[in-house]
C-alpha positions, 0 to 999 in steps of 0.5 A: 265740306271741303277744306278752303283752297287757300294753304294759306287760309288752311295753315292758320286754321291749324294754327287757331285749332293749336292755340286753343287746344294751348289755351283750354287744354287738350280735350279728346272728342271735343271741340277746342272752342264751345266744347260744352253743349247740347244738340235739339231738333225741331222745324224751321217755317219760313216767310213769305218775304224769304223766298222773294229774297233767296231760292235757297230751298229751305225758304221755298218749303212748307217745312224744314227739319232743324239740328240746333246746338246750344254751347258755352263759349270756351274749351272746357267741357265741364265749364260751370253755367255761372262762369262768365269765361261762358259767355258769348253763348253760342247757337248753331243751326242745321237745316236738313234739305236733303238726307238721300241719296246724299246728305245736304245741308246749309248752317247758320253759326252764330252767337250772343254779341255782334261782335267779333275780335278780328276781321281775319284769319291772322288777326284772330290767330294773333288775339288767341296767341295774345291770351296764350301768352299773357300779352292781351292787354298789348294787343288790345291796346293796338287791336279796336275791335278786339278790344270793343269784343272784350268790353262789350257787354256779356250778361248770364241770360236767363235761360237759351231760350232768352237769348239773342244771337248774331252771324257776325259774317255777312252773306249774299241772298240771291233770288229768282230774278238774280238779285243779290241781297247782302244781310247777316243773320240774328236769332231772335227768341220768341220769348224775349230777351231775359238775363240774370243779375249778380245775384241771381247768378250766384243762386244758380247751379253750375248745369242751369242753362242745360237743365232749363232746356228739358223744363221749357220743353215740358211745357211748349217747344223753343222758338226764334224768329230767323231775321235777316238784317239788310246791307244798304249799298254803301255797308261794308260786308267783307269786315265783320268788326264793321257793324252796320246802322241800327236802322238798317232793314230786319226782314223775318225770314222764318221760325225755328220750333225746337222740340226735343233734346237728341239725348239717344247717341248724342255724345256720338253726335256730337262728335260727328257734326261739324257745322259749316259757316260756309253756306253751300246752298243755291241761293245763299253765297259768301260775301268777300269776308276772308274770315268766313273760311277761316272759320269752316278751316278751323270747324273742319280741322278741329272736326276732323280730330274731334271723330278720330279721338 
């Protein structure tokens, strides 16, 4: 996983990476955003109709190891699960295609709303640098789509394992023929949605999304449907703050089976993944969002320090 090529792009990496440590405070070994969570593995199964869409070799096996990180949004690695500074929860995936004689991978990084407060590098570095100063509301006043990520609904789910997530970025599926396919993902729970009201929140304890993991697991693995959610022809895919129609197609591309919790080494583990929104597999590309590399500058920077600590 390669640094963006553009300085520019790495500098304001470095800069995100800095305003958030300013924000949350410095954390040694952690991550300066979703610092709190848990590593699961499992499989990943996929459809028939995504291998018609991509070659990527994930869609084209019978089976594919999964490394799944669930996480709390923020920087604080003791955040309480009734905290609502915890929401957006995050869910981050791994699919191992190849472990020798190298370690190959592609990512799907995700979380719970389809929004997103800036469309690029600059503008999320503006917004952070905002709620380090105490001037958000200035920049929500000039900033729509910081301001409808804010407002946006963010409900307690139930558990993980009810709730839906969002790749915010589009990507470019490409199949056999060479067709290209712009989508973004969405990670659907097989269990359905669930979420907790006001009441219910405040009788819970500050670990319960963490501990429901193990409960679930005692009785059946985790399971989400991986979708892809189609650009018709005229949808803008280089602005994630851009959301497409409703009615735009959903294909199901496969299903994610978690089902173990990686508690041996996991802090070391934790420390030493580094997901990558950048897809780096045949048969799945970028799109021209600019904001997709300043998320792998951010993830790598921060990684980079996080093993070193």
């Amino acid at each position: 996983m390669p640094l963006p090529a553009d300085p520019e792009v790495v500098d304001t990496g470095h800069g995100l990476v800095k305003v958030l440590q300013g924000i949350f405070g410095p954390h040694p070994g952690y991550r300066p955003a979703h610092a709190k969570g848990i590593l699961l593995q499992g499989t990943f199964k996929p459809t028939v109709e995504a291998s018609s869409l991509s070659t990527a070799t994930h869609f084209h096996r019978t089976s594919t190891t999964v490394i799944a990180r669930f996480s709390s949004s923020g920087g604080f690695p003791d955040l309480s699960d009734t905290d609502p500074s915890g929401n957006p929860r995050g869910l981050a995936l791994r699919f191992i295609l190849e472990e020798s004689p190298r370690h190959v991978h592609t990512d799907i990084v995700a979380h719970s709303t389809p929004f997103f407060p800036a469309k690029d590098g600059p503008e999320a570095l503006a917004f952070f640098r905002s709620l380090a100063s105490g001037t958000i509301s200035d920049h929500l006043s000039s900033h729509p789509a910081a301001q409808a990520f804010v407002q946006a609904p963010k409900p307690f789910p139930t558990s993980f394992a009810t709730e839906k997530y969002f790749g915010v970025n589009a990507f470019k599926f490409i199949n056999q023929d060479g067709k290209e396919t712009y989508f973004r993902y969405r990670i659907v729970p097989k269990a359905g949605e669930s979420y907790l009201d006001d009441d219910q929140i405040k009788a819970k304890g500050p670990t319960y999304l963490f501990d429901d993991l193990s409960t679930q697991l005692e009785k059946a693995s985790i399971e989400f449907d991986i979708v892809a959610q189609l650009a018709d022809i005229d949808d803008v895919t280089n602005d994630c703050t851009v959301h497409w129609p409703e009615d735009r197609k959903l294909v199901k591309l496969g299903t994610v089976s978690l089902n173990t919790i990686k508690k041996e080494d996991s802090a070391a583990e934790q420390k030493k993944i580094i997901f990558d929104p950048v897809p780096r597999v045949e048969g799945i590309e970028s799109s021209a969002d600019p904001l997709i590399d300043t998320r792998a500058a951010v993830y790598l920077i921060s990684g980079r320090e996080r093993r070193a600590a």
